[in-house]
C-alpha positions as CSV (number, residue, x, y, z in Angstrom):
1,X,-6.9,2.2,-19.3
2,X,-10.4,3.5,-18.5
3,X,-10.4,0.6,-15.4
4,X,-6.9,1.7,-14.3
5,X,-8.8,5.0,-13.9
6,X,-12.0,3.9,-12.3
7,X,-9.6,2.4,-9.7
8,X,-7.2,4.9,-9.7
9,X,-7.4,5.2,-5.7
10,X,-6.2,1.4,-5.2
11,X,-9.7,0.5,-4.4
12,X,-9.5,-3.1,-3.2
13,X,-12.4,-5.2,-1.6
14,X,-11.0,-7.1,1.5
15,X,-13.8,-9.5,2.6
16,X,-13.5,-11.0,5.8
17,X,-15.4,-14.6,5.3
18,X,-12.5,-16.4,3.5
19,X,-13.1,-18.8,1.1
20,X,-9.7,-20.5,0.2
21,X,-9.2,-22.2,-3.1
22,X,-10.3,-25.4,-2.2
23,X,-13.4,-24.1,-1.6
24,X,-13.8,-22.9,-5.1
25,X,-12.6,-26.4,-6.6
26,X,-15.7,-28.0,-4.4
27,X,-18.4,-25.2,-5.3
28,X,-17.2,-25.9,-9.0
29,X,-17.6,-30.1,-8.9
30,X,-21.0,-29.5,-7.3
31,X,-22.1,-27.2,-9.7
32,X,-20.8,-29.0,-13.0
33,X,-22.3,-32.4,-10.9
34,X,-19.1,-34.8,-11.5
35,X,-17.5,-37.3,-9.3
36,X,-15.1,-35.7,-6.7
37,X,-13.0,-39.2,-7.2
38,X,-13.1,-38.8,-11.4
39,X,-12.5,-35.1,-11.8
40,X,-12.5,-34.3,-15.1
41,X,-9.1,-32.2,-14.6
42,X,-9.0,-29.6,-18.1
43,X,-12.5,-28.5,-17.7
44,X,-12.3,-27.9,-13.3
45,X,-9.0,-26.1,-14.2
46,X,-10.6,-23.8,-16.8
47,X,-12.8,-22.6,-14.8
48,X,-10.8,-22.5,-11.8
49,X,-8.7,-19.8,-14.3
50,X,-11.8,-18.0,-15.5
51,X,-12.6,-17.2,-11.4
52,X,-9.0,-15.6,-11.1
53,X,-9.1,-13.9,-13.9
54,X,-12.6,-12.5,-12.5
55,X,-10.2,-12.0,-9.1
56,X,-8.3,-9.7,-10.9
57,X,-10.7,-7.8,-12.6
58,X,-12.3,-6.6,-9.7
59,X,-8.7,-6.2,-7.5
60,X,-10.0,-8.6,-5.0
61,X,-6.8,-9.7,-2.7
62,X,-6.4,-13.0,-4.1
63,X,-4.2,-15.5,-1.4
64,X,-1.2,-17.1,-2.5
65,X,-2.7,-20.1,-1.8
66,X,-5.3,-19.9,-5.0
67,X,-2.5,-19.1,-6.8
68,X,-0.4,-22.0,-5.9
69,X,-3.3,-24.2,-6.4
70,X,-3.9,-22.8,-10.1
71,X,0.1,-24.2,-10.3
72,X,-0.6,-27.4,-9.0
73,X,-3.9,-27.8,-11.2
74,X,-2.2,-26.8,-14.7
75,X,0.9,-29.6,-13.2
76,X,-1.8,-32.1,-13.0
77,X,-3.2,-31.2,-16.0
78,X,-0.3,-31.6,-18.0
79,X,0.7,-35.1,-17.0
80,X,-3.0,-36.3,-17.4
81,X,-2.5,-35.0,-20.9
82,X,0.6,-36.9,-21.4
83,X,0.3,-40.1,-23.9
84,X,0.6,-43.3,-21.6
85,X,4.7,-44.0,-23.0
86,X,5.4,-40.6,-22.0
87,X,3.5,-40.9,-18.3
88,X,6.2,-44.0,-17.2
89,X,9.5,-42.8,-18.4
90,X,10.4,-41.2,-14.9
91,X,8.9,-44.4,-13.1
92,X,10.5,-47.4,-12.3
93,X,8.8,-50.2,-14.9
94,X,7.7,-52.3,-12.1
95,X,5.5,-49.7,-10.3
96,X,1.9,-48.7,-11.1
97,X,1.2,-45.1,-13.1
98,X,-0.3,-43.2,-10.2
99,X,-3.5,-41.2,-11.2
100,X,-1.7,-37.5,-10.7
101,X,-4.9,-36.3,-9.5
102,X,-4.9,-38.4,-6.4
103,X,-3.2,-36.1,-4.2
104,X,-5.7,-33.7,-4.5
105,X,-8.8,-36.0,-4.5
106,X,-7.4,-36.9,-1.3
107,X,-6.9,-33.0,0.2
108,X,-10.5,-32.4,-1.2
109,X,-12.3,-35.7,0.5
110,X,-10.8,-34.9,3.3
111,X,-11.4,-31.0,3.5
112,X,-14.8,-31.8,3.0
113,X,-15.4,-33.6,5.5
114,X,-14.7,-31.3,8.0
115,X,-16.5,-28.7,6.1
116,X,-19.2,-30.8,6.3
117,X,-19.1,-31.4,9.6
118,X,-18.9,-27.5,10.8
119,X,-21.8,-27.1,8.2
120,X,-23.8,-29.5,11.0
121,X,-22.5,-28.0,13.7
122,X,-23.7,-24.5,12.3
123,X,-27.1,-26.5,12.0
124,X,-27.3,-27.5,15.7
125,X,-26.7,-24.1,16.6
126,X,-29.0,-22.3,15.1
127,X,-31.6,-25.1,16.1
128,X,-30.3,-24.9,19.7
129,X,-30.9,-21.0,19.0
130,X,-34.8,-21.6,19.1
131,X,-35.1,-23.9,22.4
132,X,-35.8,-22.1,25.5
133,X,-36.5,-23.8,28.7
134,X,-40.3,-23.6,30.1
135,X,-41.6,-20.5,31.9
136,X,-39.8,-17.4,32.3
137,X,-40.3,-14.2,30.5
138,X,-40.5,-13.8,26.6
139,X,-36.8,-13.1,26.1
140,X,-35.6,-9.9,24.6
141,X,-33.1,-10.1,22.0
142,X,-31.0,-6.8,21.3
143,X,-29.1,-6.8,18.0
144,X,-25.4,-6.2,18.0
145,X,-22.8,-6.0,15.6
146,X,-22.1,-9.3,15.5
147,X,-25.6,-10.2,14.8
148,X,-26.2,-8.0,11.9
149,X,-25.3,-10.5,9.2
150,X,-22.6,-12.6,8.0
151,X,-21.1,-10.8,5.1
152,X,-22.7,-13.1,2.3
153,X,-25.7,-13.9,3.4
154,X,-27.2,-17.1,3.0
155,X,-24.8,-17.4,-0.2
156,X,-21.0,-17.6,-1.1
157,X,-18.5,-15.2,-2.6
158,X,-18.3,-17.7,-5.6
159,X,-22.1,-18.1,-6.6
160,X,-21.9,-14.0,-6.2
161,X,-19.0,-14.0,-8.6
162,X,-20.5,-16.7,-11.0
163,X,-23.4,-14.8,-10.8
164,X,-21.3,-11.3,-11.7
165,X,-19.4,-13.6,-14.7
166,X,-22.8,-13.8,-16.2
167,X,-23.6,-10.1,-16.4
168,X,-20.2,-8.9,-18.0
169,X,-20.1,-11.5,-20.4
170,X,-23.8,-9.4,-21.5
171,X,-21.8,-5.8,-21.1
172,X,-21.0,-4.5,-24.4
173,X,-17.4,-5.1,-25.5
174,X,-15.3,-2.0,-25.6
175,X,-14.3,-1.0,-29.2
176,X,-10.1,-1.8,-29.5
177,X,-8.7,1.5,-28.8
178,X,-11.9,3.6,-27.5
179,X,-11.0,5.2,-24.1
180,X,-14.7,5.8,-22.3
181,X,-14.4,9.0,-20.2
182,X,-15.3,7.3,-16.5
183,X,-18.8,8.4,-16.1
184,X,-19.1,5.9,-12.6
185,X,-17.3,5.7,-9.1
186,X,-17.7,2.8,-6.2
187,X,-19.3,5.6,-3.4
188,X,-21.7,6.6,-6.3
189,X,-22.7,3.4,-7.0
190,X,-23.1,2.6,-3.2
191,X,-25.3,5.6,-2.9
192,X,-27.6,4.2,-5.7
193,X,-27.8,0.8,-4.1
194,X,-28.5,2.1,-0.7
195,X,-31.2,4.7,-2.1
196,X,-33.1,2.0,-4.0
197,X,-33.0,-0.2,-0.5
198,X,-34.2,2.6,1.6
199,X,-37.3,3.2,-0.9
200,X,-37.8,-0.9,-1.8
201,X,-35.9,-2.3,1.1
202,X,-35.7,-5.2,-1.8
203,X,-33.4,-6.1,-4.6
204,X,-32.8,-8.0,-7.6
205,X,-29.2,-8.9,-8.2
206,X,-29.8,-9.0,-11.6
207,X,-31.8,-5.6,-12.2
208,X,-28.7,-3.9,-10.7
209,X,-27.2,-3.7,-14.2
210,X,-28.8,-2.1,-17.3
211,X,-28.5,-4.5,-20.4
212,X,-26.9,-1.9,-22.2
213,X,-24.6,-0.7,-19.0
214,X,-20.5,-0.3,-20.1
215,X,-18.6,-3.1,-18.4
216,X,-16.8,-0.4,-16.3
217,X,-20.1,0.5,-14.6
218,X,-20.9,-2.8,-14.4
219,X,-17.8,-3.9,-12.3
220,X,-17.8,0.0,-10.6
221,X,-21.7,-1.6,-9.0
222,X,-20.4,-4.8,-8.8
223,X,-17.5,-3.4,-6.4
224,X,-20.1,-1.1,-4.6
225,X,-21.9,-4.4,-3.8
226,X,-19.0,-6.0,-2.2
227,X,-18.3,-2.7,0.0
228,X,-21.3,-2.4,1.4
229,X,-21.3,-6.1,2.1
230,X,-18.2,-5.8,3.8
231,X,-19.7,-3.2,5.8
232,X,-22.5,-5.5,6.9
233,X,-25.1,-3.0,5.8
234,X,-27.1,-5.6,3.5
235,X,-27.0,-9.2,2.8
236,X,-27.8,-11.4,0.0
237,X,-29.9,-14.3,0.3
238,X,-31.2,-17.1,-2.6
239,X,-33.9,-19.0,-1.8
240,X,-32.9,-22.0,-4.3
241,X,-30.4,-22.9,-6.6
242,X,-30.9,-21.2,-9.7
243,X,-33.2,-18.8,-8.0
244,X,-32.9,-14.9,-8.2
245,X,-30.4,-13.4,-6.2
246,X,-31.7,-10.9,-3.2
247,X,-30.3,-7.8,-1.9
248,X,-31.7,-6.9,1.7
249,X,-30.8,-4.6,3.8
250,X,-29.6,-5.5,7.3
251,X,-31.7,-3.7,10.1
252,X,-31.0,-1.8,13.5
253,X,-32.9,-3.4,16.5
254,X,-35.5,-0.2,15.9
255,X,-36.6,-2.0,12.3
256,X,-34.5,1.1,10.7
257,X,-31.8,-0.2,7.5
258,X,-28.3,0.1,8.1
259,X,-26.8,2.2,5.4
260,X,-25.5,4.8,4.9
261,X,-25.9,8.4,3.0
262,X,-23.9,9.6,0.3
263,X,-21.1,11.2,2.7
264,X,-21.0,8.3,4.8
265,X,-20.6,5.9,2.1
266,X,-17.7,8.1,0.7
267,X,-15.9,8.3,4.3
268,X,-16.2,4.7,4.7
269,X,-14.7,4.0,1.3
270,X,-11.6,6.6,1.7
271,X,-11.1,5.5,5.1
């Protein structure tokens, strides 16, 4: 009740760098480190759950396609967890029992590798971004609003939302039946994060939230986060895996942040 309230506006966080669920199934086998070709099926799809059900906590728009995958991973699931007698009965006895998962191995081999190969091309371009030919001036690069930042930074939406799973499993659990007045609202929270950048023009994703912080305030900063990303007024950036999470704000061409005050946060947000 007290969530249906914080969000009582239909706030929703629309972010523009799509990440589709196949996405999330590769982030998830590279970061439980297990053979794209043996995938161990129950555990991928548990987790693939736990990330909608994150979804939906914080309203994101969540494509049909994740959905439909979520379909196809508890199909897949349920004929792996067939006994073998039960597996053949809708085969003919003279053909092979085909691994169910090899449909999807297949779609995510081959997704990947033309993930993989945009990921180079990316590379080559921003090598190609530091040759310059001999002589000539010093050139003179003038920021735009293009080149302020993707909206993620040097990370994705799922290592942010891994990363936001951590902190609410930490937020106290709401007594059964206790209604918290809503104390917290996604402009005010936006406020505080830009305020702290102005002053440190550095952040910690992780001293964002107070240990003791009610999970509503928690997903309320969580969701300011996401706005101002979409707004391209900071970016996040990890250094290494497993490293601490950044906030930075993105910059004008005069060295000056790019956020807003506390009535320009609120227009943007009503808008």
């Amino acid at each position: 009740m007290a969530l249906d309230a914080l969000l009582a506006d239909d706030y929703k966080v629309d972010l523009e760098v799509f990440e589709g669920p196949l996405d999330l199934l590769l982030y998830l086998i590279r970061r439980e480190e297990v053979d794209i070709y043996d995938i161990p099926i129950e555990r991928i799809t548990a987790q693939y759950m736990a990330y909608l059900d994150v979804m939906r906590i914080l309203d994101l728009n969540i494509a049909g396609e994740f959905l439909v995958m979520a379909a196809t991973l508890m199909m897949i699931k349920s004929r792996m967890l067939l006994p073998v007698e039960s597996r053949s009965t809708d085969e003919p006895l003279d053909e092979e029992w085909i691994d169910p998962r090899l449909d999807l191995v297949r779609q995510l081999v081959e997704y990947k590798k033309f993930k993989d190969a945009a990921d180079r091309l990316l590379e080559f371009e921003a090598l190609q971004h530091e040759v310059f030919t001999f002589g000539g001036d010093r050139p003179v690069f003038e920021k735009t609003s293009v080149d302020v930042g993707q909206a993620l930074g040097d990370i994705g939406l799922f290592d942010l939302l891994t990363a936001f799973q951590e902190v609410l499993s930490r937020a106290p659990a709401e007594p059964f039946g206790h209604l918290e007045p809503i104390l917290w609202s996604v402009p005010d929270k936006m406020e505080v994060i830009s305020t702290k950048l102005r002053d440190q023009r550095r952040l910690e994703f992780s001293k964002l939230f107070n240990p003791e912080s009610h999970r509503n305030e928690v997903i309320a900063t969580f969701l300011a986060l996401l706005e101002l990303l979409r707004l391209r007024q900071i970016r996040i950036q990890q250094n290494a895996a497993f490293h601490e999470i950044l906030i930075l704000p993105i910059e004008d061409a005069a060295g000056k942040p790019l956020l807003p005050t506390s009535n320009e946060g609120a227009e943007h947000v009503e808008s």
